[in-house]
C-alpha positions in Angstrom: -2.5 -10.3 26.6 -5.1 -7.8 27.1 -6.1 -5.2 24.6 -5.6 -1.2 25.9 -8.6 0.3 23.6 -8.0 3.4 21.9 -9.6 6.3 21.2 -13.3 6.2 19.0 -12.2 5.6 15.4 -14.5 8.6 14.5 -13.2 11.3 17.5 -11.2 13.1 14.3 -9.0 12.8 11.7 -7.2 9.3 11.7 -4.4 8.9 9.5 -3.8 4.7 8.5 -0.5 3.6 7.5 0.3 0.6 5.1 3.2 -1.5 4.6 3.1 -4.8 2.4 1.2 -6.9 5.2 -2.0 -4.7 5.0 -2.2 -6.1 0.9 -1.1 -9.8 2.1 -4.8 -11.3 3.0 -5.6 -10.4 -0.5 -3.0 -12.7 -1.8 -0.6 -10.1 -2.9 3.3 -11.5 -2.8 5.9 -9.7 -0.3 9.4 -10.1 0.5 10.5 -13.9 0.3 7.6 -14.8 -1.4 7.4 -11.9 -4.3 11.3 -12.7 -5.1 10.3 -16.6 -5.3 7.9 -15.4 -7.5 10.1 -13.2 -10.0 12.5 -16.0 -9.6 10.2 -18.9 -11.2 8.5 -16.1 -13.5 12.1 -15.4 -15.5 13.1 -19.2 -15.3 10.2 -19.9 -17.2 9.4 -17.4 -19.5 11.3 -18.3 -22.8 9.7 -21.8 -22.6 5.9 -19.6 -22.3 4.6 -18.4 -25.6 2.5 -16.0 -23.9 4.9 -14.5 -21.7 7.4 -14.1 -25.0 4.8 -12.4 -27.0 4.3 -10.0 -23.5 8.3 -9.3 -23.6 8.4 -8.6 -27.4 8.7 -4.8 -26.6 11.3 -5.0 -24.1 14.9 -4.3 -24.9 17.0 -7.0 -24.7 19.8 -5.4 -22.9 16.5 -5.0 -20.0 15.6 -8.9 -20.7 19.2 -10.0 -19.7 19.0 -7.5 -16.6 15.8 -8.5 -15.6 17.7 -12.4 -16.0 20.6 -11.2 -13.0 18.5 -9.9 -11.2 15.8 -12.6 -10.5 18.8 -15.0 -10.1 20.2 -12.6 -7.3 16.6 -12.0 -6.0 15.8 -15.6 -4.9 19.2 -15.4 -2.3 18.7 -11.9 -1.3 14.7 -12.1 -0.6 14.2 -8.3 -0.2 14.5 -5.9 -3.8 14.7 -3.1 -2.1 18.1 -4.0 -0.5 19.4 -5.3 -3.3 18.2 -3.1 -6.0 19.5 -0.1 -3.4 23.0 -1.5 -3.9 22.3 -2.3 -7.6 21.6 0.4 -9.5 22.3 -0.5 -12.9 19.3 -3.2 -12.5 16.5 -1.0 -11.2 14.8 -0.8 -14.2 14.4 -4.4 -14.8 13.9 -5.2 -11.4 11.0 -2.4 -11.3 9.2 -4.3 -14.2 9.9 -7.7 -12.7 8.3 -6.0 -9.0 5.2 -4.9 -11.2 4.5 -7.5 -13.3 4.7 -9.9 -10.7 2.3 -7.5 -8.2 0.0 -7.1 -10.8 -0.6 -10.6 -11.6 -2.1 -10.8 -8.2 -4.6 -8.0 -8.1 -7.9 -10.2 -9.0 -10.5 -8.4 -7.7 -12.1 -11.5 -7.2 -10.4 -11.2 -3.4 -11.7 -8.4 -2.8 -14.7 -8.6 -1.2 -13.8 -9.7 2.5 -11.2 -9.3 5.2 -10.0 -5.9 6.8 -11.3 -3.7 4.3 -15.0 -5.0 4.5 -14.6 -4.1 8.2 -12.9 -0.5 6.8 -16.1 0.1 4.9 -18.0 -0.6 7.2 -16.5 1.8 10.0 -16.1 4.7 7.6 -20.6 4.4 7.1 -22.1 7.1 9.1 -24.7 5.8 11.8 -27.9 7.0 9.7 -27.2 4.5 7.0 -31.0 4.5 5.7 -30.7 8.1 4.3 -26.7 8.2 3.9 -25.2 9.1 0.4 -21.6 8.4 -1.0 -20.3 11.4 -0.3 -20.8 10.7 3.6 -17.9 8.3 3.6 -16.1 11.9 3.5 -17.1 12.9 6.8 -14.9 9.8 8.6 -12.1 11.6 8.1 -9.7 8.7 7.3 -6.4 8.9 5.2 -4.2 6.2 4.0 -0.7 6.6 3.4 0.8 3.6 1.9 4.0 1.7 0.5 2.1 -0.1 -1.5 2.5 -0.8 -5.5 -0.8 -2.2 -5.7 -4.5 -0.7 -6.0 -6.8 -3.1 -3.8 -6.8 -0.7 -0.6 -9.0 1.7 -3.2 -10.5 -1.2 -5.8 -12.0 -2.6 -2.4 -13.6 1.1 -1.5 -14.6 1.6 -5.0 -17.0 -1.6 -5.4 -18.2 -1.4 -1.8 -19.3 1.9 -2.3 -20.9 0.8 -5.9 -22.3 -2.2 -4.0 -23.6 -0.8 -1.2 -25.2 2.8 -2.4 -26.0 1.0 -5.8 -29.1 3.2 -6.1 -26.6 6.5 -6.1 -24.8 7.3 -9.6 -21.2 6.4 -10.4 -20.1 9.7 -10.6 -21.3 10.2 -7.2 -19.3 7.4 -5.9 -16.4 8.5 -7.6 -16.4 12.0 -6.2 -16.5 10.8 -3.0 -13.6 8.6 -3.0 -11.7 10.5 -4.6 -11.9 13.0 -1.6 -10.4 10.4 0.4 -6.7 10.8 0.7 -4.9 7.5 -0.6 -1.3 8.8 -0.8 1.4 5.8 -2.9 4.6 7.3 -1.5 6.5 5.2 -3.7 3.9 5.3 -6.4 1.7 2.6 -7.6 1.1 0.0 -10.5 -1.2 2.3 -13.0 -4.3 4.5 -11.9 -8.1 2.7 -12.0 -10.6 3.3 -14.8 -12.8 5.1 -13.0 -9.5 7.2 -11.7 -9.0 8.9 -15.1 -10.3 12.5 -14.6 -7.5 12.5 -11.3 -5.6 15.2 -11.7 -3.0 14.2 -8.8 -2.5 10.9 -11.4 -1.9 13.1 -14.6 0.8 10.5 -16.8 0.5 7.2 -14.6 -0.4 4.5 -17.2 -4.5 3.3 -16.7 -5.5 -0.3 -16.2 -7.8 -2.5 -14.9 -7.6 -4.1 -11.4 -6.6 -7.5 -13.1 -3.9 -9.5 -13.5 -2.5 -7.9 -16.5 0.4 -5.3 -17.3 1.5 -3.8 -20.5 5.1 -3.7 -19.1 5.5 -1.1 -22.5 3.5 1.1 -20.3 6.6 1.2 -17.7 9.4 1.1 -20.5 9.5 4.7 -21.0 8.9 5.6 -17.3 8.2 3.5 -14.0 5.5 5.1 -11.9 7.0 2.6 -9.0 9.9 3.3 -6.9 11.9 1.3 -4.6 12.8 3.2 -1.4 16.5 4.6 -2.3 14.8 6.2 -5.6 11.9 7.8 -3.7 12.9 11.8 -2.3 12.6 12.0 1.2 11.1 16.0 0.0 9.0 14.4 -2.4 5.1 15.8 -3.2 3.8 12.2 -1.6 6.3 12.5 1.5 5.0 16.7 2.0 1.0 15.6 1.7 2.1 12.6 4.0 3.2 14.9 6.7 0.4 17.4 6.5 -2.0 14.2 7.3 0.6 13.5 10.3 0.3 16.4 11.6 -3.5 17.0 11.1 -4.2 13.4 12.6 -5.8 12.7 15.7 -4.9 8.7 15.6 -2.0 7.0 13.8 -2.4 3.3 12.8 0.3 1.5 11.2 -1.1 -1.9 9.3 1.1 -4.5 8.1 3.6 -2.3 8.3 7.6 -3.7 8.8 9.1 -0.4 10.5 12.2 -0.3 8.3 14.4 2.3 9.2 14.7 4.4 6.4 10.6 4.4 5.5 10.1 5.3 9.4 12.7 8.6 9.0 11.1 9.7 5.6 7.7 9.7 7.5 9.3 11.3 10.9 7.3 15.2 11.1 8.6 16.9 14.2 9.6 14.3 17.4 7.9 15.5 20.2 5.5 17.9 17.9 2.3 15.0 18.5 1.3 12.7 21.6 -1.9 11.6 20.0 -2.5 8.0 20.2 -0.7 6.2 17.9 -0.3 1.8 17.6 -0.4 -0.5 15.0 0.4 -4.5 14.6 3.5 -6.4 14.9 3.9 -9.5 13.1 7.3 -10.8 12.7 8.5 -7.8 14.5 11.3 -8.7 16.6 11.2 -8.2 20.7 13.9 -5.6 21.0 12.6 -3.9 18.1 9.5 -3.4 19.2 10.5 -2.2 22.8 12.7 0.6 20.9 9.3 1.6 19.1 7.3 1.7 22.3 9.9 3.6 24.2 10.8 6.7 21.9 9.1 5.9 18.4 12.6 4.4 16.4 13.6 6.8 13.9 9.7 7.9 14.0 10.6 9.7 16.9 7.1 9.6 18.5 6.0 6.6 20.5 4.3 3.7 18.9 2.1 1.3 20.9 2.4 -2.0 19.8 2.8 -4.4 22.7 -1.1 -4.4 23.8 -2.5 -5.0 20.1 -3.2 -8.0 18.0 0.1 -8.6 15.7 -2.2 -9.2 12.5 -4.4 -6.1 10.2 -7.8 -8.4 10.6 -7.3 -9.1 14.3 -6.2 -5.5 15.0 -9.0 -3.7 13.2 -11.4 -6.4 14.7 -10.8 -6.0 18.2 -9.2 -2.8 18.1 -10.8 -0.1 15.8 -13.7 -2.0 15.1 -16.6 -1.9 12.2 
């Protein structure tokens, strides 16, 4: 099937969007595989010194939670489903969702795939005399479902890499000028994220496989998709970039109804070009997104592009 190019990825402001496939080429779990995951994780833990010694400061009324609901989780396959219909076991299944993310977030992975080609776009076309801060002027957003941090760890040492003559602080400022919006929040900010004001109270660690789960005792900074308000700060910055964007790309992204409403600004307010991939997305579903947007509301080309984020930024956006 042939590709219908889009508009230049530069022409104005262009708004990504990130579901769980966008994170998968850098190894971290979704779906199926994350509740395998949890599942194996609680199975073994009490025989795993290490992982006992990790526990020691969680309550173990939370321990025998965090036991039913990595039982349930290996039938079920999706947490948000379940822990939508089980309230009681939120908290534990939010610390099982984050330790179990975080342990995947080796920035090892990082250095490839999709977001090389990101970096890549977002350089202006002087590169001999460009400066961190030019990364600015590609006007590119992300708003993501995300728990984990690679989409901005990836940025971060690029841009260290690749203007490694310009000082950190530099670098910093720049991307921190870059809208990366966690609707549902997101496992701790970076190190070099500390002076963040919009990250005031999350818990800071390293992009390593690693998590003080007492960091998330007292308060999750991750929420599942019934927890999140639909009038939320994340979901009112989300919409201004809507509205302000020029192009709409959805990555990796599944299309479940209720993230789709929560991200709907105004049917019939936009006609700017907006596609994204479809892997695993069923036939009928996807004609309902091309023909009047779902509960988006807006259109959605997906027919004409490649179904996965590395194919789709290849041959569609470029970089």
């Amino acid at each position: 099937m042939a590709f219908i190019a889009p508009h230049p990825l530069l022409e104005g402001n262009t708004v990504y969007v990130l579901g769980a496939g966008a994170s998968s080429e850098y190894e971290i779990p979704c779906g199926d595989r994350l509740a395998d995951m949890v599942s194996s994780w609680v199975a073994g833990f009490d025989r795993n010194r290490p992982e006992v010694h990790a526990l020691r400061h969680v309550p173990q009324p939370t321990l025998d939670k965090i036991r039913i609901f990595a039982r349930a989780i290996r039938g079920i396959g999706n947490a948000d489903l379940f822990l939508a219909q089980n309230p009681d076991l939120r908290e534990a299944g939010r610390l099982c969702l984050a330790r179990t993310i975080a342990q995947h977030e080796n920035p090892d992975r990082l250095s490839g795939g999709w977001y090389r080609q990101l970096f890549r776009s977002m350089l202006p076309d002087d590169v001999a005399s460009a400066r961190p801060l030019d990364l600015v002027k590609s006007a590119v957003a992300f708003i993501t479902f995300n728990y984990d941090r690679s989409l901005e760890q990836a940025l971060y040492e690029h841009t260290r890499a690749f203007f490694r003559r310009s000082p950190q602080e530099e670098c910093v400022k720049a991307l921190a000028s870059i809208p990366i919006i966690h609707v549902h929040g997101q496992l701790g900010r970076l190190p070099w994220q500390m002076d963040s004001e919009s990250l005031d109270g999350i818990p800071v660690r390293d992009y390593s496989p690693s998590l003080g789960l007492e960091d998330f005792l007292a308060g999750s900074p991750i929420k599942i998709t019934e927890e999140t308000e639909p009038a939320s700060r994340e979901y009112e910055i989300a919409h201004h970039l809507l509205l302000k964007a020029k192009q709409i790309h959805f990555l990796g992204f599944g299309f479940h109804p209720a993230n789709l409403l929560r991200l709907r600004f105004g049917a019939g307010m936009s006609r700017v070009p907006i596609s994204g991939t479809h892997q695993g997305l069923g036939h009928s579903r996807r004609q309902e997104l091309e023909k009047s947007g779902g509960e988006f509301g807006i259109p959605i080309s997906l027919g004409t592009y490649p179904e996965t984020v590395a194919d789709y930024f290849h041959h569609v956006i470029g970089g």
